[in-house]
Structure formats: structure tokens, C-alpha cells
N, C-alpha and C positions, 0 to 999 in steps of 0.2 A: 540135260538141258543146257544151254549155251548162254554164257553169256550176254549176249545182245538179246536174249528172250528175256535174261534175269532182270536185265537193265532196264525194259520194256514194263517190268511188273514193277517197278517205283513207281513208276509213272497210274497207276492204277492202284496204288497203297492207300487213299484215303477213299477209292469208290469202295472197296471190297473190305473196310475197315468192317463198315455198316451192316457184314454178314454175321454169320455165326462165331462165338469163340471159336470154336475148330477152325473155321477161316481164317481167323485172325495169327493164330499158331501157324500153318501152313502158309501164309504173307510172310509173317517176321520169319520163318525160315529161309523163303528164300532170299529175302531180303537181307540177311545174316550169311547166307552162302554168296550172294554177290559183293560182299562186301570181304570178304575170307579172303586173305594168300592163297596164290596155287604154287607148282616145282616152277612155275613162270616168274620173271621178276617182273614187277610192276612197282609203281606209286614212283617211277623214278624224277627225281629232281637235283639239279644243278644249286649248291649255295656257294653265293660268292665267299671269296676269303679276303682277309687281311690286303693282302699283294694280288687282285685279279690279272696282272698283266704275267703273270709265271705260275699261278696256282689255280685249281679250284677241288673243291669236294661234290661229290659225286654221294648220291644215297638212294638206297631201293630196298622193298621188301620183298620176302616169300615166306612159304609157310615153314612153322618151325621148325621142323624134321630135316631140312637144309641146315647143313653146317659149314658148306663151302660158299665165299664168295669173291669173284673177281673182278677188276674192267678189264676191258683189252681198249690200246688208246693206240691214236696212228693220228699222224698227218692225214688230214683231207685230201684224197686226189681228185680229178674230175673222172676216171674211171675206177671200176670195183677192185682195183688190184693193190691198191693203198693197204689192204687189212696184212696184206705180205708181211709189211714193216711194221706192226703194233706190238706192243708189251704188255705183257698183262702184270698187274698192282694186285695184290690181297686184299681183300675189304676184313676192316674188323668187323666182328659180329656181335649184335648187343640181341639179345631175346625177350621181345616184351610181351604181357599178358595182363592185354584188356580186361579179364575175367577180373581182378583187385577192382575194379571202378566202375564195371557194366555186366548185369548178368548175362549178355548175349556176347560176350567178348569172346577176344579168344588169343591164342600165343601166336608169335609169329617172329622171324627172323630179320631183323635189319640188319643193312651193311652198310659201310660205309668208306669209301677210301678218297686222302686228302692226297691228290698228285701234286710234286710243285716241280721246279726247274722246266717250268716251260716255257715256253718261246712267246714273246709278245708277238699280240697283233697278229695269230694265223688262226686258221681253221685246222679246225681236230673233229676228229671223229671217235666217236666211243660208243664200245656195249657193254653190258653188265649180267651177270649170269653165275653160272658153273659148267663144269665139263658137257653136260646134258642138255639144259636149257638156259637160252640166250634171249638177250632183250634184241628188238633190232637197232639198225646202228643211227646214233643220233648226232648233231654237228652240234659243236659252241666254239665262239669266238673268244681267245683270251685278248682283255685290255690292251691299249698301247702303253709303252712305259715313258711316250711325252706325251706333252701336254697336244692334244688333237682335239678336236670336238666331240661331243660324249652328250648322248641321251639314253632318257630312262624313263620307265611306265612305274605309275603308285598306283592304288586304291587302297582307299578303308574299306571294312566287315564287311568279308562276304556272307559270312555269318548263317545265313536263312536264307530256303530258297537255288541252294547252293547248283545243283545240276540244273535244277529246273529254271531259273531264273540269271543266277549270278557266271552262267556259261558263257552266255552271249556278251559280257561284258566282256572278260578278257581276252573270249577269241577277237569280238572287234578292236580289242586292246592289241592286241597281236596285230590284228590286219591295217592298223593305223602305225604302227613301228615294230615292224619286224627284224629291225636292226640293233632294238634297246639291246643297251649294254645291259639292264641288269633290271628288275623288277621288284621293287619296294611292297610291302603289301602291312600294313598300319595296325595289326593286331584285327581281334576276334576271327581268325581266320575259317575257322566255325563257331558252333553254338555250342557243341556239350566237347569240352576237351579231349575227354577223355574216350567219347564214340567211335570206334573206327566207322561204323558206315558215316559218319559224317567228314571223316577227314578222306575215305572211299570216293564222297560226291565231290571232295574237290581236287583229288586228284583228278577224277575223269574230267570234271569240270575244263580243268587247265588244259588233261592230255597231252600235246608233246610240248605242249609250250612250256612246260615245268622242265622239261629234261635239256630245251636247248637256251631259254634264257635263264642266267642266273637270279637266285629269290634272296632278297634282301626280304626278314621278316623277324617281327616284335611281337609277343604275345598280349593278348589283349584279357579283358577279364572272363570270358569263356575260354579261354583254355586254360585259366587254374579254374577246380572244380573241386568239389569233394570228391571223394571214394565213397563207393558204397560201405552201407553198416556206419558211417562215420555220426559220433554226436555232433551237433553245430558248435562245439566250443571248438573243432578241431579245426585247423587252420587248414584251406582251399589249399590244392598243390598241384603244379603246372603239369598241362598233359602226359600223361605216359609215355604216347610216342614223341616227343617234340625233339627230345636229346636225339632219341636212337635216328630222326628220320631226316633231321637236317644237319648240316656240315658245318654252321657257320662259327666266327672265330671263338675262341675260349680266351681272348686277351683282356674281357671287362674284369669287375670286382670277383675276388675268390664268391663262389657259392650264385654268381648270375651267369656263368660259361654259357654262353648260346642265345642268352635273351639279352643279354648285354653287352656292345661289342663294337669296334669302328673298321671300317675298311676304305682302305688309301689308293686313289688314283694319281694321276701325276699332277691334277690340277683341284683336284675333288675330297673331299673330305664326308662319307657317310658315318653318321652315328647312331646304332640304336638303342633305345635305353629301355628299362622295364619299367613302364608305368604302375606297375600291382604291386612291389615292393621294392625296399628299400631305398626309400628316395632319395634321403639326406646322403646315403655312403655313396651313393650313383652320383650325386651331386659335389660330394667330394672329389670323385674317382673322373669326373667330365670336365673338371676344372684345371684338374694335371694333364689331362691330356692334351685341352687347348693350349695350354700352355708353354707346350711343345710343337704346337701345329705347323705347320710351312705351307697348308693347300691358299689358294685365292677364295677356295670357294668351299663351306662349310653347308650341308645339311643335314638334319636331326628328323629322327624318326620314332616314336613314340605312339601309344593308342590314344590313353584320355586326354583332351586336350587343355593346352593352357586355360583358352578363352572358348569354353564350349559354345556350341551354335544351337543347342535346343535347351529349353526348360528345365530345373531341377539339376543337373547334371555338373556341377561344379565340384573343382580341384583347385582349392585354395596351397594344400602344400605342395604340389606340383609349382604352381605359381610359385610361390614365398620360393620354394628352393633353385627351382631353374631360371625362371624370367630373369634374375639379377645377372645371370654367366651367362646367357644367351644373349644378351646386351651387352655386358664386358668385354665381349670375344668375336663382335660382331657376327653372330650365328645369321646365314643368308633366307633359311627356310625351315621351315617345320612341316612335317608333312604327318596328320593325326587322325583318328576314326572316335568312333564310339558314340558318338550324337546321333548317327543314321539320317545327319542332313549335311548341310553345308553353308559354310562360311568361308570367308578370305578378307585378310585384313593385317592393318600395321600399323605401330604407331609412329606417328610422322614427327620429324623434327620441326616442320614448319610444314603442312600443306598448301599447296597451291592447287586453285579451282582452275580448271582448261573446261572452256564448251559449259560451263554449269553443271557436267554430268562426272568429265574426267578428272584424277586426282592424279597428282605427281610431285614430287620429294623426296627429298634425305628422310631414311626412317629411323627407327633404333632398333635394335636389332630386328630379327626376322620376319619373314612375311608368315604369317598363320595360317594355314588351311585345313579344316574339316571338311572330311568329304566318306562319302559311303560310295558302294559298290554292287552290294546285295539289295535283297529283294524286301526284307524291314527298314520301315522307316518313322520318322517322328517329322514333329512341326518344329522349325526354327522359333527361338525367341525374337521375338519384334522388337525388345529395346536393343538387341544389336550388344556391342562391347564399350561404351561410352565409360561406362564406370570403372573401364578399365585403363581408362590414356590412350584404349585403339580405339582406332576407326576401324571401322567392318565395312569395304568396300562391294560384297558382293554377296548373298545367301542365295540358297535352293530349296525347296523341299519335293520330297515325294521323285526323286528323279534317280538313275542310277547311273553312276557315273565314273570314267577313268580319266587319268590325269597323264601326260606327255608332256616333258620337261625335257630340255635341253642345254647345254653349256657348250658358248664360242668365244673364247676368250674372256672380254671383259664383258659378257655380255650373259642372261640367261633368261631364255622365254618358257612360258609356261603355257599351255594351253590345257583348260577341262573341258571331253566331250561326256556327250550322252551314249547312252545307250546306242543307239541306234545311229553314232555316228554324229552330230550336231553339234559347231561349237558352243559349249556354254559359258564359258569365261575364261580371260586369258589378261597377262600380263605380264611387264620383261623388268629386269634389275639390272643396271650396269653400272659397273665401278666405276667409282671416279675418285680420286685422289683420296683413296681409302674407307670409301663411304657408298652407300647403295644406295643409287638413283631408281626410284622406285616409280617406274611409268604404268600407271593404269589405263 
């Protein structure tokens, strides 16, 4: 059976739920074999590093019986003869086995190789593979190492929904900047951390868009999980595959390598931090590092949010510990999920009313945004963030949404569309004598 039939029969998992257990066994099998490694590499994705203008990491699976893996890399030409001049890198190999945290799991091969000494600002092409079987060949653009103009795509949780719904986001997310330097994605990147077919729906989800822009990503509170057999005294622990399958820096705090981490452009400052644990040492560990900063331009990426946009969902120590260095250090932007709605909002030094509608000022630090992506969703709270010194300039509910940011100098626009394309909110920061002019 093929593939594109297997894939076919998701899409029919919850008609034929309704048959017989025998059914239901014969579904999840094949739903457990479309989701399985083959001698094929797949699930391949591009994470930015530390230096994107000379580096990046490179990660794919196969099934675990593969003990070999490599890229072959080359300068982009405009005919097929560029592969002449490529090198092939080793990937280390980590072996992981879903079977510890899902009874339908199963082992499988990651690889991983971090190329650096690359050349800014060109096109590269690369495959990923072994002697036998190869990926086909995919292009990424490394950074400039000046300061040029630089945009990038967010969303929060995609969570639910994932092929079936949260597809159509990132491909229109793709077809509205196909040139992002790099793709932020704000935690619960699925629902059960530890599912490969859940992390399956969003590789297909993405498809090559994972392999040619690079993924700036923070784990959210679905991807720590239990393991199975675990009593609940036992502390949640972050997905199986997330080490083995993404590349990103290992420069945060000892014991958060991957989920805690900054990477530096020439005018640009990303930060991710882990929202699920250790906040005070992160808070510690995000304070030396501003400290040392030299970008214009600072963004923070995190899942639970400062100032949540739905009911119930509040982070008082998130607050209490970042709000105060986020402000110190004038942080530009936050970019956060886990609400499954949306807000946007800041607190102003002084607001001034334009039109009755528009708001504009000096703010303190960052501009807040919660926003989702996927197919769950929740009601925003109606009192807004008052009680918190912000203003909440803008909420959604019930809508699915990607987010396209930009940086021009002293200048940075932000636009959120919809699903299908629409703008839903949009607003720009520009610097001015050390301060963010925040025009809504």
C-alpha cells in the first residue's frame, strides 16, 4: 500500500472508528505504519543556529536499522551540475524509541549534522541520506552578516487538527513570505509530545517548507508529557524526539540545551526561553545575556503568555520573573501561544488617542502577542489586561492565524493574517532616540 493511500485513510479515521474493534485495530495499524520511518529519509528540517549568516543544522529521520547518515551540500547553480562540487558532512545519530511513552511507538534513527563556515547571504543546496537512499535536493538561504532587511513568519499551537486543518496555515504562511529568513513557531507544536504520528501530521503538514526555511522553536506544555506506566507524582518530561530531531543552539542554561537558546543576526536578537520549567534560573541566565547584547532589535519567544488572552490561564511567575528584564532591557516583542486565541498589546508610557480608534506611544517594554494557529480554540477574556498596566489593543477569537514580521532599519512592521489570507491586525515600532514608538 502506498503512501498517499495511507495518508488518504486519516482522513477517514474517525468514520470507520464507529466499526468493529477488528476495524479499529486494522485503522491504527495503518495509521502506525504511515507514520513509521522507512530506508527513506523524511521529517527533514532546517534549525536555525546561534550564527545563521555561516551555520545551520540540518535533521531527518529513518528507520532504525540505518546506522549511516550524511548531507551532501553545494552551492546552488541555476543548472543540475552544482551537485559536482558538494561535500558530504556525517550526521551524528541519536536512536529514539517511542515505544517508553506510546504503546504504538516505535525506534527509529535520527540524524543530525551542524555545518558551519558558510558563506553569507548565498543559496545552498542540500540532500540528506545514505549511500542507498536520498532525500531530494532542497535550497536554504544563509543570513547576511550586515545589517539588510530581515523578515520572518511566527504562529502559536498548532497543536490539533494538525494535517487536517493547521496545513493550510503554513502553506498560506509560506505563499505570503517565501523569502522568511526563519520561522518562529511558539510552543505546543503538537498535542501528545511524545506521538510520533502526531509529530508525522506536522511534518507532512509543513512538507518542504520545514526543510528550506529555518524553525526557530520553544516547547510548549504538550510536548512535556508523561510516559506511559508513570504514577502522577512523576514529573512530565519533554518529548523523546525534540533533542534527537531539531538542531537548535545548546548555548542556554546547563540541563535546557534546545529549548532554551538565542540566536544572533546582524541587527536581530531571537530568544527562546522554556516556559514549563525553570524559570527563575532562565531568568537569571536571560539577564547576562542582555547584558552583553549589541542587537537594535530584541525578540523573545516563549509558549505561556505574560498577559494570557483567554480565561483561567494565568502566569503569575512568568510575570513576577521576566516582566521586570523585559522592561530593563527594553525587549521589542514577545511572540507567545497557549490561549488558542489572540491578543496584542503594551504598556504605554503615555498613550495618545489618533481617530478615537488609533493608539500611539512610547511603551515599556514589549509589545505582547498571543496568537494560535491550529484548529482548537477558546473565548478571549473580555476584561482585556487592565489590571495589568497594558493596554490590549487588539483580540480574536475562533480564527486561525499566521503572523509576518519584518525589520528595516529603524523601523518594524508586523502584520497577522488569517487563514485564508486576510489581514487581521497589524502594527509598526520605530526607534527613536532609544525608545519604541509604538504606532497602532
Amino acid at each position: 500500500m502506498s503512501k498517499k493511500i495511507l495518508l488518504a485513510g486519516i482522513f477517514l479515521f474517525s468514520v470507520l472508528l464507529s466499526n468493529s474493534q477488528t476495524t479499529k485495530r486494522e485503522i491504527n495499524e495503518i495509521i502506525k505504519e504511515w507514520a513509521s520511518p522507512t530506508k527513506f529519509p523524511d521529517h527533514v528540517v532546517l534549525s536555525a543556529t546561534e550564527d545563521p549568516s555561516t551555520s545551520i543544522a540540518i535533521n531527518w529521520r529513518t528507520e532504525a536499522d540505518n546506522k549511516v547518515g550524511f548531507v551532501e551540500l553545494a552551492l546552488a547553480g541555476p543548472g543540475p551540475y552544482f551537485k559536482k562540487n558538494s561535500k558530504k558532512y556525517k550526521a551524528e545519530r541519536t536512536v529514539v524509541d517511542s515505544q517508553e511513552a506510546y504503546n504504538d511507538g516505535f525506534k527509529a534513527s535520527y540524524f543530525e549534522v551542524k555545518i558551519d563556515q558558510l558563506i553569507p547571504n548565498k543559496i545552498y543546496a542540500y540532500r540528506v541520506g545514505n549511500f542507498h537512499f536520498k532525500s531530494e535536493w532542497h535550497h536554504f538561504k544563509t543570513a547576511n552578516n550586515q545589517p539588510i532587511p530581515i523578515s520572518f513568519l511566527y504562529v502559536g499551537d498548532a497543536q490539533n487538527y494538525i494535517l487536517e486543518l493547521w496545513s493550510r496555515v503554513i502553506r498560506n504562511a509560506y505563499k505570503t513570505a517565501p523569502d522568511a529568513d526563519f520561522f518562529i513557531h511558539a510552543g505546543d507544536l503538537v498535542d501528545k509530545g511524545h506521538e510520533d504520528i502526531d509529530w508525522n501530521e506536522w511534518f507532512a503538514a509543513g512538507s518542504f517548507i520545514h526543510s528550506e526555511i529555518p524553525a526557530i522553536a520553544v516547547p510548549g506544555n504538550h510536548e512535556y508529557r508523561y510516559l506511559d506506566g508513570s504514577v502522577y507524582s512523576q514529573d512530565e518530561v519533554l518529548s523523546v524526539q525534540w533533542n534527537a530531531q531539531f538542531g537548535f543552539p545548546k548555548n542556554g542554561p546547563r540541563g535546557l540545551e534546545k529549548t532554551c537558546y538565542y540566536i544572533d543576526y546582524p541587527d536581530l536578537k531571537i530568544i527562546a526561553l522554556n516556559s514549563n520549567v525553570a524559570i527563575k534560573r532562565q531568568a537569571k541566565w536571560l539577564r547576562e545575556i542582555l547584558k552583553s547584547n549589541d542587537k537594535k532589535w530584541i525578540v523573545v519567544t516563549y509558549h505561556h503568555p505574560l498577559f494570557s488572552a483567554s480565561t483561567g490561564r494565568d502566569n503569575p511567575e512568568i510575570r513576577s520573573l521576566w516582566q521586570p528584564i523585559f522592561e530593563e532591557y527594553n525587549i521589542d516583542l514577545a511572540l507567545q501561544g497557549h490561549d488558542h486565541s489572540y491578543a496584542r498589546g503594551a504598556i504605554y508610557e503615555k498613550p495618545v488617542v489618533v481617530k478615537n480608534e488609533n493608539h500611539g506611544g512610547n511603551i515599556i517594554g514589549p509589545v505582547y502577542v498571543v496568537s494560535v494557529s491550529g484548529g482548537k480554540m477558546y473565548s478571549v477574556n473580555k476584561s482585556g489586561w487592565d489590571e495589568y498596566g497594558a493596554t490590549q489593543a487588539k483580540n480574536g477569537e475562533r480564527i486561525q492565524l499566521f503572523q509576518h514580521i519584518s525589520i528595516d532599519g529603524d523601523r518594524l512592521t508586523y502584520r497577522s493574517f488569517t487563514a485564508t489570507g486576510e489581514l487581521f491586525d497589524r502594527f509598526e515600532l520605530l526607534k527613536e532616540n532609544g525608545k519604541n514608538l509604538y504606532i497602532d
